[in-house]
C-alpha positions as CSV (number, residue, x, y, z in Angstrom):
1,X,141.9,86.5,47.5
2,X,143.0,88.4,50.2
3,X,143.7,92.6,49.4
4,X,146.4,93.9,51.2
5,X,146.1,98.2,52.5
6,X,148.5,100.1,54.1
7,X,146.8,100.0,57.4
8,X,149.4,102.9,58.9
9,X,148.3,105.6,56.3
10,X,150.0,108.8,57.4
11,X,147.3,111.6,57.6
12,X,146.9,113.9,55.2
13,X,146.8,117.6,55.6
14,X,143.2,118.8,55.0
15,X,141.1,115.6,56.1
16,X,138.7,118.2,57.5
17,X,137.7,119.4,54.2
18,X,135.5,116.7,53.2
19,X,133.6,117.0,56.8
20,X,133.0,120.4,56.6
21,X,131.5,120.1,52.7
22,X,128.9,118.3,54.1
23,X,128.1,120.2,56.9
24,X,128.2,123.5,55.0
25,X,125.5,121.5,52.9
26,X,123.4,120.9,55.3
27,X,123.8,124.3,57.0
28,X,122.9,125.6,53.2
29,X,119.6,123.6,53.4
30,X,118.7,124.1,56.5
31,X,118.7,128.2,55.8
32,X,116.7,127.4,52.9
33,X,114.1,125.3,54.2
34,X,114.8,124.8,58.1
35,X,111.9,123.3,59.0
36,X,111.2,120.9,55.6
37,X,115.1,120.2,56.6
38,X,114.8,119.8,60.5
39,X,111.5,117.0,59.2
40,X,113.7,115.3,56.5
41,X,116.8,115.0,59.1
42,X,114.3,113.5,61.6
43,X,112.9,111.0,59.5
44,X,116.0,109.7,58.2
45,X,117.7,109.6,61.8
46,X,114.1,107.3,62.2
47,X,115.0,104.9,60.2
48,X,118.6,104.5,60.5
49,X,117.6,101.7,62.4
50,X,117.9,99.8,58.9
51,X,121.4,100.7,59.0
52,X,123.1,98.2,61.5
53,X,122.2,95.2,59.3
54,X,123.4,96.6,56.1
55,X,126.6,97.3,58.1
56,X,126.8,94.1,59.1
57,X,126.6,92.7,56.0
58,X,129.3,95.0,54.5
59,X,131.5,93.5,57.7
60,X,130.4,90.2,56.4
61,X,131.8,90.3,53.0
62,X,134.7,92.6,53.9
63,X,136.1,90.1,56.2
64,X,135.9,87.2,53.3
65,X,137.6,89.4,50.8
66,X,140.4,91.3,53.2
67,X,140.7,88.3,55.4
68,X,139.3,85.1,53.9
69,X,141.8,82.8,56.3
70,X,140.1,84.7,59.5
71,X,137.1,86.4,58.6
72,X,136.0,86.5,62.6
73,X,139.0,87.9,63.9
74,X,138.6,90.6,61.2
75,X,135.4,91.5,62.1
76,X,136.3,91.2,66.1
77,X,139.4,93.8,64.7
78,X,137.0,96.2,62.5
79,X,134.4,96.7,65.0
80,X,137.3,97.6,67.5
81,X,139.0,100.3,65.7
82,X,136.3,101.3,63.0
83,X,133.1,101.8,64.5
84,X,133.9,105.4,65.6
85,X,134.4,106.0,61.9
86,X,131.5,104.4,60.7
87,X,129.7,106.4,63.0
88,X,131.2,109.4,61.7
89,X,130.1,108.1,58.0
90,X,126.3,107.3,59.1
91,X,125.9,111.1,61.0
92,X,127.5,113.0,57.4
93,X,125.4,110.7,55.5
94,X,122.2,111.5,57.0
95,X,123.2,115.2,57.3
96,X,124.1,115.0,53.6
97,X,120.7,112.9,52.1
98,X,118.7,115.5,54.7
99,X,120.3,118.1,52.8
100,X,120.1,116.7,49.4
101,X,116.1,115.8,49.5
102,X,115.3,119.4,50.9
103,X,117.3,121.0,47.6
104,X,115.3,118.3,45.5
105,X,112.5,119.4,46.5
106,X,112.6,122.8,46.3
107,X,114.0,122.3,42.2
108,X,110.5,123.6,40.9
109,X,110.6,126.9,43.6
110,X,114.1,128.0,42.6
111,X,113.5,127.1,38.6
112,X,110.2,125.7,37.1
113,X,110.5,122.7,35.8
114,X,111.1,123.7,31.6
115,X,113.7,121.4,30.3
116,X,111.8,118.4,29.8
117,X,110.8,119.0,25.9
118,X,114.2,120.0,25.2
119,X,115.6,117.2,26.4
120,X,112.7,114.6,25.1
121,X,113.2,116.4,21.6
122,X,117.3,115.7,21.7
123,X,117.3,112.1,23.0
124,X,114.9,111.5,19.9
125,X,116.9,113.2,17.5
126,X,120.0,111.3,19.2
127,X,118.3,107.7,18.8
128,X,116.0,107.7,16.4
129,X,112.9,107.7,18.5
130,X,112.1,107.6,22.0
131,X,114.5,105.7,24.1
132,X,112.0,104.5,26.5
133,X,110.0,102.4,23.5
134,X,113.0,101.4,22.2
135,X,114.2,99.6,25.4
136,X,110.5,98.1,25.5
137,X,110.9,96.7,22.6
138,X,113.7,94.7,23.2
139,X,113.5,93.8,27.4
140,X,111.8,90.3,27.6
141,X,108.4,89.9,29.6
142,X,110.4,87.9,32.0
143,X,113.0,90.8,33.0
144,X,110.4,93.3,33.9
145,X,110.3,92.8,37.5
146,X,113.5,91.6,38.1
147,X,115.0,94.9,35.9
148,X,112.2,97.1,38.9
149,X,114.1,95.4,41.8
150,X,117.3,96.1,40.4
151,X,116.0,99.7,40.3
152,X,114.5,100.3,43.3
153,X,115.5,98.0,46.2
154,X,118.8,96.7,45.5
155,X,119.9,100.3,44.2
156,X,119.1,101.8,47.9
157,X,121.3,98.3,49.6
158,X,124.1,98.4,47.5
159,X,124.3,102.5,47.7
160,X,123.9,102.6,51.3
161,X,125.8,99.3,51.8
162,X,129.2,100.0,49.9
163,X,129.0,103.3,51.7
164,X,129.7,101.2,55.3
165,X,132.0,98.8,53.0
166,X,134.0,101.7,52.1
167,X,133.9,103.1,55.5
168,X,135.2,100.1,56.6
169,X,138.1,99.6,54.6
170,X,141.6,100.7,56.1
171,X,142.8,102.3,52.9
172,X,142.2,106.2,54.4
173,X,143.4,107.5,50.9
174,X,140.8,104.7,49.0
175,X,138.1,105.7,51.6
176,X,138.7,109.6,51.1
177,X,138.2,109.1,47.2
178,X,134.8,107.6,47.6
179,X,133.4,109.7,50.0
180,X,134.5,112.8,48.4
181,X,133.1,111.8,44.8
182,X,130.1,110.7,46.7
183,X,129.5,114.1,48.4
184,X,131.0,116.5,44.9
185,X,128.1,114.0,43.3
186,X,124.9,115.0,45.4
187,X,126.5,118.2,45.5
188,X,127.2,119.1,41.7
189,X,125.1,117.3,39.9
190,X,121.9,115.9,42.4
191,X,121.5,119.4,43.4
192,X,123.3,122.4,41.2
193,X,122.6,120.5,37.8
194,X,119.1,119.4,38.9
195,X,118.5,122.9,39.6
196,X,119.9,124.1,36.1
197,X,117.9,121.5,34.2
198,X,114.9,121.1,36.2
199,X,112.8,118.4,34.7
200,X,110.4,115.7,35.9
201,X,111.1,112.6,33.6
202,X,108.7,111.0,30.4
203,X,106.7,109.6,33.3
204,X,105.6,112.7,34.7
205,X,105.6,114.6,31.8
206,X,102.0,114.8,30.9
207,X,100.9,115.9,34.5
208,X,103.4,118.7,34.6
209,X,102.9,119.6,31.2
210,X,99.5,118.8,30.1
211,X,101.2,116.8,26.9
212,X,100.4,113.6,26.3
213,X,103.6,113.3,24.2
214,X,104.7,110.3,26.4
215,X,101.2,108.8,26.4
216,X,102.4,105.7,24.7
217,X,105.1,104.6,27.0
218,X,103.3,105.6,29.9
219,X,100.7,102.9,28.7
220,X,103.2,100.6,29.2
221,X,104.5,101.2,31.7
222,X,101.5,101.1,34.3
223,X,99.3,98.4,32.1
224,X,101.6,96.7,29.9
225,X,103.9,95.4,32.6
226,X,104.0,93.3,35.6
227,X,105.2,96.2,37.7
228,X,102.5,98.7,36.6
229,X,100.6,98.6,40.3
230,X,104.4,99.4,41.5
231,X,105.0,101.9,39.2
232,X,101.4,103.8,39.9
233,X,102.2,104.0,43.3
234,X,105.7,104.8,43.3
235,X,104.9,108.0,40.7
236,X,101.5,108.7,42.6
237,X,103.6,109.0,45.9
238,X,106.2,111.1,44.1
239,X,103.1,113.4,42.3
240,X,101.2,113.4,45.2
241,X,104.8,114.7,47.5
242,X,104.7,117.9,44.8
243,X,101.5,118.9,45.1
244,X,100.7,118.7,48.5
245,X,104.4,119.6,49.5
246,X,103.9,117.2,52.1
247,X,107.3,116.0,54.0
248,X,108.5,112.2,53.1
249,X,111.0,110.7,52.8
250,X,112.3,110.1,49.4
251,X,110.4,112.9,47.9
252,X,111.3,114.9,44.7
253,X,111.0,115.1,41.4
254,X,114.1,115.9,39.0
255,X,115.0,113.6,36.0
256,X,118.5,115.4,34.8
257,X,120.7,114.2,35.9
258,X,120.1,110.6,37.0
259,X,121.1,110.0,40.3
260,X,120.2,106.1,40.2
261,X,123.1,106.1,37.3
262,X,125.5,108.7,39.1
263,X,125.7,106.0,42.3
264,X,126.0,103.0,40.4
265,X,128.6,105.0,38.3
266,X,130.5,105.7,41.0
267,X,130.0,102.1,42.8
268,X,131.3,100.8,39.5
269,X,134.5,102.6,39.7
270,X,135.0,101.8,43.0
271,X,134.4,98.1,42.8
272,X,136.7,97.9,39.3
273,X,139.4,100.5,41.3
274,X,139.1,97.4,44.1
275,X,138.6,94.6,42.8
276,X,138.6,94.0,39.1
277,X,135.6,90.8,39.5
278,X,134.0,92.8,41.5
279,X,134.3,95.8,38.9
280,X,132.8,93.5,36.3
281,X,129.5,93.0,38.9
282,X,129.3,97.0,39.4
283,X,129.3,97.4,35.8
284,X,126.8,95.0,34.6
285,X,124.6,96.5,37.4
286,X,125.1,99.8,35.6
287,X,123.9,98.6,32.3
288,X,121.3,97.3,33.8
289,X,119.8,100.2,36.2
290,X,120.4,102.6,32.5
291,X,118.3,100.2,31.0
292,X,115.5,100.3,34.1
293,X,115.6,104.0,34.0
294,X,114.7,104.7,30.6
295,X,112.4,101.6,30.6
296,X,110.4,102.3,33.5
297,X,109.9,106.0,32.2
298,X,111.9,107.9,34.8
299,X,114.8,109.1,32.7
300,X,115.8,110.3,29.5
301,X,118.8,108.3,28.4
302,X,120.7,111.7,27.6
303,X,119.8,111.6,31.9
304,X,122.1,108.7,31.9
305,X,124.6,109.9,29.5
306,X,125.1,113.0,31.6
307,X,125.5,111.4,34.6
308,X,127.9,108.6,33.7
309,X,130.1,111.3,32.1
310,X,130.3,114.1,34.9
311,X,130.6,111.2,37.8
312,X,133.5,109.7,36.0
313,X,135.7,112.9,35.8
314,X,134.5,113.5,39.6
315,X,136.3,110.1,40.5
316,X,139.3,110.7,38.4
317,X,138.9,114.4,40.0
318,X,138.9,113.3,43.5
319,X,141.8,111.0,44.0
320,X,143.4,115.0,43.6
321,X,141.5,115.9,46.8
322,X,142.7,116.5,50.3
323,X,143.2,112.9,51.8
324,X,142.8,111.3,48.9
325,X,145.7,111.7,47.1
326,X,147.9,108.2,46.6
327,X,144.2,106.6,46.7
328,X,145.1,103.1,45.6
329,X,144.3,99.2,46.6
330,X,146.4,96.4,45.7
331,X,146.1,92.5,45.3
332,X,148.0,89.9,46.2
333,X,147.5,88.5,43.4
334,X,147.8,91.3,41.2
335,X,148.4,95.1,41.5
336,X,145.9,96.8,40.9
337,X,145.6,101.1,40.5
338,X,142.4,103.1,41.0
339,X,140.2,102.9,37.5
């Protein structure tokens, strides 16, 4: 299948807009926090070096999709006259995640964490029980560790990686979509709402609360599983972060909302808004990182709920935005409008 864009996009007033949300971000953080922010942006420029493959890759499949009869000459033709904006991308995007893990860690300063029995009580009124058992009791032995990978690694490749896939499309509308319902959603909800319902999750509930309401998943989740050493070191690296307020990267504790189910919300629409095939893919992966988040103890579904709900309207929201508007991508096969 070959997707044809209009390549000769006429520029948009207000393309500036979406640059200067995330820098304003960043200053925000930085005036917070500047040196936990000044340490974060450092050690994610550090490892950018992980970047240039996942780029690659997202050339890769971009030139089988957009260009399946000449996928070399597409790449040649990308690098050429999209690197400068893929650069661009990368330097917001570490500015933005700098930004974004300073905030999340300072949730508990700005508002101590409280919401956590709230929200456990409602997602058991809503379900009958605990969501977290319930998915236990019906996720084979033999999906545990492939439902952990889904979670962790593969949701930090195919965030990061779709981010230089979008950046690489020629669609400027399609591409000013994304990015600005991927900046509104570290914005609105990974910060502000995080902040507003600050919470740590069922798996950290009893060592910020002193509660061993969550005692029984818990049990589960570091011995009756094969990711428990995983999941013991993951939370004691998170737990450990708090207390010490030690710099590193990934640190932070907030449950509501989900960001792990924000992204792959978001991914989903873009995929289906793309390619319908590839839509199906984004939203199986969905299902399955709600599953892993309320399996593996990190979320309250209502987490989940919240996030696939307020991510949605962001998308529809920002094909309204400066650049964006007209955001579409058709097929040759068959038109297709943004989802």
């Amino acid at each position: 299948m070959t997707i044809a864009v209009d390549t000769h996009a006429r520029r948009q007033p207000g393309q500036l807009a979406l640059p200067a949300l995330v820098l304003a971000f960043a200053v925000a953080a930085a005036i917070a926090a500047p040196w936990r922010y000044l340490a974060y942006l450092e050690s994610y420029l550090s490892q950018a070096i992980i970047l240039p493959p996942i780029l690659a890759a997202g050339v890769a499949v971009a030139s089988l999709l957009l260009r399946p009869a000449a996928p070399f000459s597409f790449i040649l033709d990308t690098t050429r006259e999209s690197l400068l904006r893929v650069v661009l991308v990368v330097l917001l995007c570490m500015l933005g995640v700098s930004a974004f893990t300073t905030f999340k860690v300072l949730i508990p300063e700005f508002v101590p964490f409280y919401a956590d029995p709230i929200l456990a009580q409602l997602d058991r009124m809503v379900h009958g029980g605990d969501p977290g058992l319930l998915a236990r009791a019906i996720v084979p032995a033999w999906a545990h560790y492939p439902l952990a990978f889904l979670y962790g690694p593969v949701w930090f490749i195919q965030w990061f990686g779709l981010m230089g896939f979008v950046a690489l499309l020629p669609n400027q509308a399609f591409r000013m979509r994304y990015f600005w319902a991927m900046a509104l959603t570290f914005c609105l909800l990974g910060t502000a709402a995080a902040t507003i319902f600050s919470s740590v999750g069922p798996v950290f509930y009893e060592r910020i609360y002193m509660d061993d309401r969550f005692a029984a998943l818990t049990r589960l989740v570091f011995d009756g599983s094969a990711v428990g050493s995983y999941m013991a070191e993951a939370t004691s690296y998170l737990y450990d972060s708090y207390m010490s307020s030690a710099v590193r990267m990934g640190s932070g504790i907030s449950a509501m909302p989900s960001m792990h189910i924000a992204v792959a919300t978001l991914n989903a629409h873009m995929l289906f808004s793309f390619d319908r095939r590839a839509g199906v893919i984004g939203w199986a992966y969905l299902g399955a990182i709600f599953i892993g988040s309320i399996f593996l103890g990190w979320h309250y579904a209502l987490d989940g709920y919240f996030s696939f709900i307020a991510v949605s309207l962001i998308w529809w929201g920002a094909s309204r935005l400066p650049g964006a508007r007209g955001a579409q991508v058709h097929s040759d096969r068959k038109p297709m409008q943004p989802a």
